[in-house]
Backbone as ProteinMPNN parsed JSONL, in Angstrom:
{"seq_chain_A": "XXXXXXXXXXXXXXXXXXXXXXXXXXXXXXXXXXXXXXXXXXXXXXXXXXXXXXXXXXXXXXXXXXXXXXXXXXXXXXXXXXXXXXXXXXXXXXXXXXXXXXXXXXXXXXXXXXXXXXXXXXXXXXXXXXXXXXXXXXXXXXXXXXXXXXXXXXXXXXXXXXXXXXXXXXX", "coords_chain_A": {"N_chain_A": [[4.775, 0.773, -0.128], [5.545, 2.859, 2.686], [4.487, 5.272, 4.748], [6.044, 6.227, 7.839], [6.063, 8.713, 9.243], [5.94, 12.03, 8.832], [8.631, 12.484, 7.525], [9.706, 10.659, 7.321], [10.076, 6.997, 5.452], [9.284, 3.704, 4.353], [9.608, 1.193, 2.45], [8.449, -1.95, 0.577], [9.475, -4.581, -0.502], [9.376, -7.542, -2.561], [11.232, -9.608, -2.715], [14.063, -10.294, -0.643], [16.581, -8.082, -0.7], [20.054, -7.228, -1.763], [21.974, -5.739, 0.873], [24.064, -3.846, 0.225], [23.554, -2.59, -1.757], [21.421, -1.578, -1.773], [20.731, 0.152, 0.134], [21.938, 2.271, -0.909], [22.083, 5.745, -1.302], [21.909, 7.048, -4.187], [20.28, 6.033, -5.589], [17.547, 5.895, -5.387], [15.148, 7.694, -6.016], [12.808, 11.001, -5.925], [10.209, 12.383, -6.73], [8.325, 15.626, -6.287], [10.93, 17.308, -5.426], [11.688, 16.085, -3.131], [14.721, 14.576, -1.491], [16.588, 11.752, -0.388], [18.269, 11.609, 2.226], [19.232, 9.676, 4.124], [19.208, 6.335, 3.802], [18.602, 2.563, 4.867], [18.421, -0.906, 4.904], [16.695, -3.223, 6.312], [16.921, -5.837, 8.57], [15.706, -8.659, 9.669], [15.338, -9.825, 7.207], [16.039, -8.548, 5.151], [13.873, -6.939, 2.964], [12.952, -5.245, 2.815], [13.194, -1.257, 2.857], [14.436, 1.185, 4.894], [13.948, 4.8, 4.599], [14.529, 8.114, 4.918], [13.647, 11.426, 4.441], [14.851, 14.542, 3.042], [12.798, 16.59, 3.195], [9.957, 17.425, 4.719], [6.772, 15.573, 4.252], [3.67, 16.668, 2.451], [0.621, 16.643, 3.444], [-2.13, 14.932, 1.861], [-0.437, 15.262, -0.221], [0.121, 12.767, -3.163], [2.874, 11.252, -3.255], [5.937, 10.125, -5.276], [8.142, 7.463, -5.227], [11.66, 6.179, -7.369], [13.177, 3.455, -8.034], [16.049, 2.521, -8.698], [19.129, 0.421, -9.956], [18.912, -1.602, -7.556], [19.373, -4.541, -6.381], [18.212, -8.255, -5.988], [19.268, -10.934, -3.799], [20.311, -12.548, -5.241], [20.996, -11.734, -7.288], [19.386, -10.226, -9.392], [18.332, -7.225, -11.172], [16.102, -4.509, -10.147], [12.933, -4.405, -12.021], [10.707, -3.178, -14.248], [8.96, -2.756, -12.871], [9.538, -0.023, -10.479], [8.815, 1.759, -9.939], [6.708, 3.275, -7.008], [3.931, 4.541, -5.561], [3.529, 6.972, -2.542], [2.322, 8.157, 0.652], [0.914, 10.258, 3.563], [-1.408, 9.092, 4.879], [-4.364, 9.684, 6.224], [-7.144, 10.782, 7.962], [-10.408, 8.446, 7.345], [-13.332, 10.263, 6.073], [-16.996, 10.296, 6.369], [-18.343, 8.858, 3.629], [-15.627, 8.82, 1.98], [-14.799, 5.923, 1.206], [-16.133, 3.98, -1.025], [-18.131, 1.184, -1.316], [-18.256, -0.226, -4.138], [-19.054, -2.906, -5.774], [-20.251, -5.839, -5.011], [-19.696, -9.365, -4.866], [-21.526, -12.083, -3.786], [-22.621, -14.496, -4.656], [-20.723, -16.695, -5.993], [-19.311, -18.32, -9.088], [-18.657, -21.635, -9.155], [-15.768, -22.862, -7.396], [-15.175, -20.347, -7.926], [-14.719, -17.155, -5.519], [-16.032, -15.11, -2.699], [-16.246, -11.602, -3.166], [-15.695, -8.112, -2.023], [-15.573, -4.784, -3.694], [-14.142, -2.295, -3.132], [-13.72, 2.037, -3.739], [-11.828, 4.568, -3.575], [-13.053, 7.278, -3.271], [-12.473, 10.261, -2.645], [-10.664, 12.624, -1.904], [-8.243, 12.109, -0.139], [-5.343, 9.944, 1.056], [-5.5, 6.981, 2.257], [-5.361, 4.767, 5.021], [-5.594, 1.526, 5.009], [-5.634, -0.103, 7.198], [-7.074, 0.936, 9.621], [-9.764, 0.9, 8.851], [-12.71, -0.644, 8.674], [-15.038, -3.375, 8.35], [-18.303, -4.682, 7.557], [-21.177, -6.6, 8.445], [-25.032, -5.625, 7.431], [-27.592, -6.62, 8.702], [-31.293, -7.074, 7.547], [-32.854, -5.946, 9.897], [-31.24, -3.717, 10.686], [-29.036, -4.679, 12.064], [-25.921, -4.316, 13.001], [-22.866, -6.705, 12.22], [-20.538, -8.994, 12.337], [-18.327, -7.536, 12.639], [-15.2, -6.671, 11.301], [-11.763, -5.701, 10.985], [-9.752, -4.652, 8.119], [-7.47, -4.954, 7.45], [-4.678, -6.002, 8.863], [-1.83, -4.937, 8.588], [-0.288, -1.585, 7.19], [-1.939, -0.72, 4.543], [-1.57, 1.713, 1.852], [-4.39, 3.564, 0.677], [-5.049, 5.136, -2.401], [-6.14, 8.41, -3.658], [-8.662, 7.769, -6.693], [-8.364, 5.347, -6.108], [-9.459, 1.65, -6.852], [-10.097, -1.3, -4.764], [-9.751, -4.577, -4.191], [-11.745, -6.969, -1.759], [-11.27, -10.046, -0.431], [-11.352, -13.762, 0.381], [-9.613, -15.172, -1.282], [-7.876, -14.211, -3.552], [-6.628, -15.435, -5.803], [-8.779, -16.793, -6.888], [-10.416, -14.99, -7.685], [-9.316, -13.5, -9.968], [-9.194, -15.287, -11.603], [-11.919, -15.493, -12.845]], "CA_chain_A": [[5.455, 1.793, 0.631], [4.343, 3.361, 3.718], [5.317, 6.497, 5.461], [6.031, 6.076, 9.542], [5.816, 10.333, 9.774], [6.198, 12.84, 7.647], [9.831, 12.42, 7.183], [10.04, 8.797, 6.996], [9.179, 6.184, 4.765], [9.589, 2.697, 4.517], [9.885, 0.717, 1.108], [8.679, -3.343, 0.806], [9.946, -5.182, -1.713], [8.734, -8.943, -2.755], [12.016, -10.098, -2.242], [15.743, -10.202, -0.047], [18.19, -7.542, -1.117], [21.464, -7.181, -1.498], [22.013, -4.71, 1.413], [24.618, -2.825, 0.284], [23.149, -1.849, -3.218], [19.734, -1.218, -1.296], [21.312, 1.48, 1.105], [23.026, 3.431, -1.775], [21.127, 6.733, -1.661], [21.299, 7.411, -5.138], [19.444, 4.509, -6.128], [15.876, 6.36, -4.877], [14.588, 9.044, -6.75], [11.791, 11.453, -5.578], [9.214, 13.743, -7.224], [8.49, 16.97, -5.746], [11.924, 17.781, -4.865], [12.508, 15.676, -2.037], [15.893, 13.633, -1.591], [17.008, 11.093, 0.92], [18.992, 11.786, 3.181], [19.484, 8.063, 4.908], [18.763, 4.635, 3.624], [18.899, 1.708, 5.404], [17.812, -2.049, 4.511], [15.89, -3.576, 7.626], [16.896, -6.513, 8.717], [16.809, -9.797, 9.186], [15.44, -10.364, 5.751], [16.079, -7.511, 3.755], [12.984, -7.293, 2.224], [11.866, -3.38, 3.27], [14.073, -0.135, 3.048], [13.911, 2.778, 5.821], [14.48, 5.979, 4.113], [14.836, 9.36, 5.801], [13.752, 12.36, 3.437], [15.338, 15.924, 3.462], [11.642, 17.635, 3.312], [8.935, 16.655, 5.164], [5.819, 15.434, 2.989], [2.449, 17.238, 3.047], [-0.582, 15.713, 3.892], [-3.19, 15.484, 0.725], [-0.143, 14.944, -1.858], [0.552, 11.558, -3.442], [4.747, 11.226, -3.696], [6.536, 9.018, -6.399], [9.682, 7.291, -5.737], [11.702, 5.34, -8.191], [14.043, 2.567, -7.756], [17.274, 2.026, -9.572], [20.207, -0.452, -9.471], [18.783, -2.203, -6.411], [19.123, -6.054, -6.726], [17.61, -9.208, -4.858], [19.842, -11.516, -3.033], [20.537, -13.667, -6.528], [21.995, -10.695, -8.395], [18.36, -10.12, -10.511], [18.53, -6.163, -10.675], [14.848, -4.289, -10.177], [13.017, -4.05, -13.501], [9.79, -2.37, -14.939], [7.686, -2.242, -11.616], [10.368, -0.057, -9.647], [8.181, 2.763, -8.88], [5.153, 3.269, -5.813], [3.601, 5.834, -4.277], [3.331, 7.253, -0.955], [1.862, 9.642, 1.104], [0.387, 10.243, 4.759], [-2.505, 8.896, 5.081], [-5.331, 10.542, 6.594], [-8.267, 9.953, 8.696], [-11.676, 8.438, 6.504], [-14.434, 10.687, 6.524], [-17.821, 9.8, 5.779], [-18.606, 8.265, 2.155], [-14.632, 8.929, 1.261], [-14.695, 4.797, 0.695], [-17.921, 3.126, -1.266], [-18.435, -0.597, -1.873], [-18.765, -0.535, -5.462], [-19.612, -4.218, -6.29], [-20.383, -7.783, -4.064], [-20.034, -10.922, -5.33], [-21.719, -12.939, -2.766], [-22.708, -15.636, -4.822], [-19.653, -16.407, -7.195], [-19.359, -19.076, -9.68], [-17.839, -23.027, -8.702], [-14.429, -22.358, -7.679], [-14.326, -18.653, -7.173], [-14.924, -16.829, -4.08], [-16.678, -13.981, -2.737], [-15.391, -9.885, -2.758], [-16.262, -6.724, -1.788], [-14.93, -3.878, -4.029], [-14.321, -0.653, -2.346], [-13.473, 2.922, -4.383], [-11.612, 5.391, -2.695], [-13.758, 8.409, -3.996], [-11.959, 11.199, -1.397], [-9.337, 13.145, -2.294], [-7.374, 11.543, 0.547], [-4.984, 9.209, 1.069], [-6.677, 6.769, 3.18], [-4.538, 3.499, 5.448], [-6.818, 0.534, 5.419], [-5.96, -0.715, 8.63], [-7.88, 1.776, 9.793], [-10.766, 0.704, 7.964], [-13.176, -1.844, 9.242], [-16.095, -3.562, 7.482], [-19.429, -5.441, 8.868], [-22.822, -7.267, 7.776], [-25.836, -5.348, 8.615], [-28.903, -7.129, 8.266], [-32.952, -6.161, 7.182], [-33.154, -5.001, 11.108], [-30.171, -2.455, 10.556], [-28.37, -5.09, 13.013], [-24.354, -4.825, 12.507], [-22.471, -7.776, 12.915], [-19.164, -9.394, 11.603], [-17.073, -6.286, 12.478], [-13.929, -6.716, 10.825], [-10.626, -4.984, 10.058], [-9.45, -4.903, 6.433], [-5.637, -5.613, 7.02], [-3.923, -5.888, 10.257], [-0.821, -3.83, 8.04], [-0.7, -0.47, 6.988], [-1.797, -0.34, 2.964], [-2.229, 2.543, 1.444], [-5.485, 3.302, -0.429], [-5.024, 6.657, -3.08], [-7.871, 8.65, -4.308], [-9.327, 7.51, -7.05], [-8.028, 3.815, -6.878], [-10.104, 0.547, -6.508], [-9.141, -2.148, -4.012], [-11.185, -5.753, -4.234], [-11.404, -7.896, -0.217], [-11.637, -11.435, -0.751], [-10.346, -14.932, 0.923], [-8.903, -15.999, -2.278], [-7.643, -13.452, -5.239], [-6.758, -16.119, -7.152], [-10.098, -17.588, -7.544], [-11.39, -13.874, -8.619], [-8.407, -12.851, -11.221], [-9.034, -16.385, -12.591], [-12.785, -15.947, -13.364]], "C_chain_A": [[4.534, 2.303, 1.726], [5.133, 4.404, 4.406], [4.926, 6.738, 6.994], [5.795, 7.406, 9.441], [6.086, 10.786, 8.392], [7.552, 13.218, 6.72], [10.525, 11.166, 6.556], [9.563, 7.635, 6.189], [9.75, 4.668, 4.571], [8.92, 1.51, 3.039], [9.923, -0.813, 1.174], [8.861, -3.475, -0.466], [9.502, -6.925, -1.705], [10.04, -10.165, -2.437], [13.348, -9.954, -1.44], [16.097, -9.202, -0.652], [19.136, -7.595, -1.196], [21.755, -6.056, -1.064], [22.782, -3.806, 1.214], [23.963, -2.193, -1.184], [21.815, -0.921, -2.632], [20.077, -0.304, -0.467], [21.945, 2.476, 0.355], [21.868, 4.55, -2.054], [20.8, 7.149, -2.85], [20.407, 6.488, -6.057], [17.722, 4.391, -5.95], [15.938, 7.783, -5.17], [13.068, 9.397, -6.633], [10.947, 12.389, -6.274], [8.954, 14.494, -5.957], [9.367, 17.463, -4.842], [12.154, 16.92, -3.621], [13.579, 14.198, -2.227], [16.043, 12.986, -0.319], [18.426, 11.579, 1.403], [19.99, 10.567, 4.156], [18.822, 7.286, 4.283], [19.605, 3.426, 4.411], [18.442, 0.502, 5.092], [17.664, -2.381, 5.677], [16.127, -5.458, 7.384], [16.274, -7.746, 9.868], [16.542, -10.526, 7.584], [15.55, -9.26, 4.796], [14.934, -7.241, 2.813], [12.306, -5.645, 2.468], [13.709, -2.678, 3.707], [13.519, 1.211, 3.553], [14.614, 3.555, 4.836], [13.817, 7.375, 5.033], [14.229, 10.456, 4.733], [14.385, 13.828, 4.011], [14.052, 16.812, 3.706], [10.653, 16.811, 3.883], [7.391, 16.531, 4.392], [4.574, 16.56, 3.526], [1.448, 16.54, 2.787], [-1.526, 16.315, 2.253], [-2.272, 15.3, -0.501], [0.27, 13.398, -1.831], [2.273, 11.559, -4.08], [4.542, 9.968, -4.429], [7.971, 8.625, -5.76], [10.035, 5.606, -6.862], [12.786, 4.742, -8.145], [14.696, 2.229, -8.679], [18.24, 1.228, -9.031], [20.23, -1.014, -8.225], [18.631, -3.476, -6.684], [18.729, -7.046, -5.454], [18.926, -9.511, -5.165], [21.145, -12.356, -3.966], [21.266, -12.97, -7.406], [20.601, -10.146, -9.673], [18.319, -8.306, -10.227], [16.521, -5.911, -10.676], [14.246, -4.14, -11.535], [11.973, -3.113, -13.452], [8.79, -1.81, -13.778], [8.432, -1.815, -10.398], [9.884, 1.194, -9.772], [6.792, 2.476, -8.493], [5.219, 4.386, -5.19], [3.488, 6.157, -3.676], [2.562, 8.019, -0.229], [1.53, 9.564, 2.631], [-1.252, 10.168, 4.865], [-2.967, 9.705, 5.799], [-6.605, 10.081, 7.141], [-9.291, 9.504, 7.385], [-12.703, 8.954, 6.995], [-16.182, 9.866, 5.939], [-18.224, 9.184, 4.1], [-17.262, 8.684, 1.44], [-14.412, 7.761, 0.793], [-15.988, 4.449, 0.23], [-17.452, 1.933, -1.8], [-19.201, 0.232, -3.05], [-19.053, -1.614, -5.85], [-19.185, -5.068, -5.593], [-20.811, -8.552, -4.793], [-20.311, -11.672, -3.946], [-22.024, -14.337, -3.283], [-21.89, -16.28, -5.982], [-20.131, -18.407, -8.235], [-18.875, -20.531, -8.933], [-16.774, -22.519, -8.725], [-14.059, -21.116, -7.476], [-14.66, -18.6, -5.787], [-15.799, -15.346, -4.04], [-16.206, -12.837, -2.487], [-16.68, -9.154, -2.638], [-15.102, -5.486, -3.001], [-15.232, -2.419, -3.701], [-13.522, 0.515, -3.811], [-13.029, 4.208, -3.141], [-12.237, 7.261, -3.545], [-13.455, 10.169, -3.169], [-10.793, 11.7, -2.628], [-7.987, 12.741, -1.629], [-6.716, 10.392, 0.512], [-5.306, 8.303, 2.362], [-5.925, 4.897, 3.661], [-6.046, 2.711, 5.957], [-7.103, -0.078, 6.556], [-6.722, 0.023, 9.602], [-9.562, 1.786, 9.559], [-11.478, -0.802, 8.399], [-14.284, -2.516, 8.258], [-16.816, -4.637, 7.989], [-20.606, -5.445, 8.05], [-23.519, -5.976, 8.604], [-27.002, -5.873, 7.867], [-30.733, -6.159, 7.689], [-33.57, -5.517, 8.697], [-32.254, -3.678, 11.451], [-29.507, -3.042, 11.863], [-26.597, -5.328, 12.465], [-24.004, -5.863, 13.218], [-21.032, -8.054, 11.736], [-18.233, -8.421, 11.689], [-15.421, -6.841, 12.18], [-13.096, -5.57, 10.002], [-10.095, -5.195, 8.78], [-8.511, -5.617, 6.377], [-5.34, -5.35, 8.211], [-2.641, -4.941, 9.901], [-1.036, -2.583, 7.519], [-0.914, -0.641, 5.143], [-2.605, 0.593, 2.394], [-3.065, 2.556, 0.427], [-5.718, 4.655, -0.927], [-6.136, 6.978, -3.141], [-7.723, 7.915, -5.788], [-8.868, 6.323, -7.412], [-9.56, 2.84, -6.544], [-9.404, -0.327, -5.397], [-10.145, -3.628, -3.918], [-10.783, -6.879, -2.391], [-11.972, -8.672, -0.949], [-10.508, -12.33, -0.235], [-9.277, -15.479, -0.248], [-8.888, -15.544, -3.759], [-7.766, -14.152, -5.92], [-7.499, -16.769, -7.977], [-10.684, -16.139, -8.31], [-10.885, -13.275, -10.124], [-8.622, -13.823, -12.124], [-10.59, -15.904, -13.446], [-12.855, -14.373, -13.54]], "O_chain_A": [[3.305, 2.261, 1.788], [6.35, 4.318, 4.576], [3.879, 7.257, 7.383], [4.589, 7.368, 9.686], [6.333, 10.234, 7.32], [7.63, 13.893, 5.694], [11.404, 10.87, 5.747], [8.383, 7.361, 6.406], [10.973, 4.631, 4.704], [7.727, 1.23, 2.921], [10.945, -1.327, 1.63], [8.521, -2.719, -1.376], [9.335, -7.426, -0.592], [9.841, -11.311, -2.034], [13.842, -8.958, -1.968], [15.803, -9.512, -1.806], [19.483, -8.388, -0.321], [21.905, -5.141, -1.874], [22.55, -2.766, 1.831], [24.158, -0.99, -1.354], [21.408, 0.165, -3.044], [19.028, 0.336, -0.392], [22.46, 3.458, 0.889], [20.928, 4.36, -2.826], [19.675, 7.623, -3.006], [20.074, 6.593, -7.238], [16.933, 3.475, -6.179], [16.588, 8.711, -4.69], [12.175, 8.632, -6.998], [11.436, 13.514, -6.177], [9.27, 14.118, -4.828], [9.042, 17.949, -3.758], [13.162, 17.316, -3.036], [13.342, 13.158, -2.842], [15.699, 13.529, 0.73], [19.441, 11.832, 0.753], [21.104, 10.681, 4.668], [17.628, 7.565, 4.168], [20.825, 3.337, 4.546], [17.317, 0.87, 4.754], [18.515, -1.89, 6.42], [15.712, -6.159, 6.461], [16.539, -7.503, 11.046], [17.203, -11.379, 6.992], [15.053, -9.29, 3.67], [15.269, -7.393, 1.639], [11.179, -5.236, 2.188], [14.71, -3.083, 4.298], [12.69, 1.997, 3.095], [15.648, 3.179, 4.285], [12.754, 7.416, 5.651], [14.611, 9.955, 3.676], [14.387, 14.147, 5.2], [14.219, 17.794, 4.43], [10.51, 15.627, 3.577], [6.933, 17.588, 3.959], [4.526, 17.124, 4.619], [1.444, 15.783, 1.816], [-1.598, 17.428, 1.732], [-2.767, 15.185, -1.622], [0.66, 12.824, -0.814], [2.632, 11.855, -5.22], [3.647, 9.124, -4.401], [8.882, 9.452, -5.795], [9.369, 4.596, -7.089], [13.718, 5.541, -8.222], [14.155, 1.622, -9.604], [18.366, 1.182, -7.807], [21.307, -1.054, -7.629], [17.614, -3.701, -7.34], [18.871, -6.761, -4.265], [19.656, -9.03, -6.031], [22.299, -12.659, -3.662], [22.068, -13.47, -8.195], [20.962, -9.717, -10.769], [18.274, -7.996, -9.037], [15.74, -6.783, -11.057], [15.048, -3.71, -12.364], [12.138, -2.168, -12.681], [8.089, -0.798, -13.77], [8.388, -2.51, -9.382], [10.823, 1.985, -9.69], [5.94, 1.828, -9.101], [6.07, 5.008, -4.555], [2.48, 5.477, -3.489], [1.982, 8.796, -0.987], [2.006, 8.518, 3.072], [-2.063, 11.092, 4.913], [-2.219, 10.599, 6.195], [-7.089, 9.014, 6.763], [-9.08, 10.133, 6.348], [-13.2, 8.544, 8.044], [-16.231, 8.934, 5.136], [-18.272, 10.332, 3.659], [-17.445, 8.965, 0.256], [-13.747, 7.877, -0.236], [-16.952, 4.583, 0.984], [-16.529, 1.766, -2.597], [-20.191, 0.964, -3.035], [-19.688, -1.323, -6.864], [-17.982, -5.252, -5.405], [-21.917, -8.617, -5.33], [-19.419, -11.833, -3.113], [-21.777, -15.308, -2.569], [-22.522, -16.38, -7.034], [-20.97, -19.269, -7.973], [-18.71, -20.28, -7.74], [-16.437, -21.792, -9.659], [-12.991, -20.727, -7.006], [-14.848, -19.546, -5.022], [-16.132, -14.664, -5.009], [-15.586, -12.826, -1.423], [-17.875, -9.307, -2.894], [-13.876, -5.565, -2.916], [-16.189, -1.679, -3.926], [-12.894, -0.014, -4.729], [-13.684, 4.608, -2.178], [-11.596, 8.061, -4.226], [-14.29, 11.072, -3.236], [-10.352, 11.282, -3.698], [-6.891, 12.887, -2.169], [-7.352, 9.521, -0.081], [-5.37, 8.861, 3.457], [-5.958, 3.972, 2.85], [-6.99, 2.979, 6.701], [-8.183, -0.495, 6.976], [-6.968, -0.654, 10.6], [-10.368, 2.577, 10.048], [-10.862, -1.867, 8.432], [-14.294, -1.95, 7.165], [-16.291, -5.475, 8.723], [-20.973, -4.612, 7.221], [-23.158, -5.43, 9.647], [-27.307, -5.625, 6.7], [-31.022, -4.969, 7.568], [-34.54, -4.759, 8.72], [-32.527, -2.823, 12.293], [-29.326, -2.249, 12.787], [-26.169, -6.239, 11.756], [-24.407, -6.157, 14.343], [-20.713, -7.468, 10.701], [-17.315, -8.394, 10.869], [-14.699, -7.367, 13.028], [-13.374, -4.879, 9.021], [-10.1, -6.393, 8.499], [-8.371, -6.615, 5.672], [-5.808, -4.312, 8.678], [-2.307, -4.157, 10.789], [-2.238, -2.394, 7.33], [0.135, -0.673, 4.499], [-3.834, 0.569, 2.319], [-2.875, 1.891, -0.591], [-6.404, 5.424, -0.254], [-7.105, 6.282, -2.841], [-6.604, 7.467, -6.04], [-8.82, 5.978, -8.593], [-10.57, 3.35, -6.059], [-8.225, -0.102, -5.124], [-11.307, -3.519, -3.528], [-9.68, -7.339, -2.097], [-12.82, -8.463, -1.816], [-9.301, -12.09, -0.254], [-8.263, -16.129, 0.01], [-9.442, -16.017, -4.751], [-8.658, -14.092, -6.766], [-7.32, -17.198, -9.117], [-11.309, -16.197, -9.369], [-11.552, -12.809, -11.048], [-8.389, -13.604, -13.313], [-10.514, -15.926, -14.675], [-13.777, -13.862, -14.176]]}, "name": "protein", "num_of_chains": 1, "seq": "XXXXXXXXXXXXXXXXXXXXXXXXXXXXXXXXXXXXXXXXXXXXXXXXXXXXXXXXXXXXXXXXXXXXXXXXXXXXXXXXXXXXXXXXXXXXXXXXXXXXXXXXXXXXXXXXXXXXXXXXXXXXXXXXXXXXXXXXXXXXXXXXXXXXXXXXXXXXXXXXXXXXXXXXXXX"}
């Protein structure tokens, strides 16, 4: 999920919808009192839902919504992993992200990560978020962005960068 303003939020899903089930407002349920107002399924693949809210969020809380009777394309309805959280991100201040653990030299077959900790109280959009070698002369280099998309990073989650999850979940 990701929230365009403070009113707006925008809901991906892994697969197609069936747009008219996915536009039925009561089918998204909010913690701390706020209700939609508008849903829309975004096309041309159905795969993300604009929603509108009646209250506008506040910066610093983490929202819940929870997804009912919304089905993919096939007729499979949503099941056990049909709520995510939201919020408005927020600038990163100094030491609100720390690299907690580098694998630089991994086993045969895996790959190498960085694991970051969002240790802030904020809610904190990674694209935003860059990351870079610096050598034994305190020379930066490799400047790179995290994610070219917006994904939100809560307080006190984890998040692991790497070319190839599936080599790290395996080992």
């Amino acid at each position: 999920s990701f929230a365009i303003d403070n009113t707006n939020i925008t809901l991906f899903f892994d697969k197609p919808l069936d747009s008219l089930g996915a536009a039925a407002l009561n089918n998204y349920m909010f913690d701390n009192g706020i209700v939609p107002i508008h849903v829309e399924t975004i096309s041309p693949v159905f795969d993300k839902v604009h929603i509108v809210l009646n209250t506008p969020m506040i910066t610093g809380t983490v929202y819940t919504v929870t997804v009912v009777n919304v089905s993919d394309c096939i007729g499979n309805t949503i099941g056990i992993k049909n709520k995510a959280r939201f919020g408005l991100s927020q600038e990163a201040d100094s030491l609100d992200i720390v690299v907690n653990e580098v694998l630089f030299n991994p086993k045969t077959g895996g790959a190498d990560y960085v694991e970051l900790y969002n240790r802030s109280q904020n809610i904190i959009d990674l694209s935003q978020i860059f990351i870079a070698n610096r050598n034994s002369s305190n020379v930066i280099s490799s400047i790179q962005r995290i994610t070219g998309e917006s994904i939100l990073f809560f307080p006190g989650d984890f998040t692991v960068l790497t070319p190839d999850p599936e080599a790290v979940k395996s080992q």
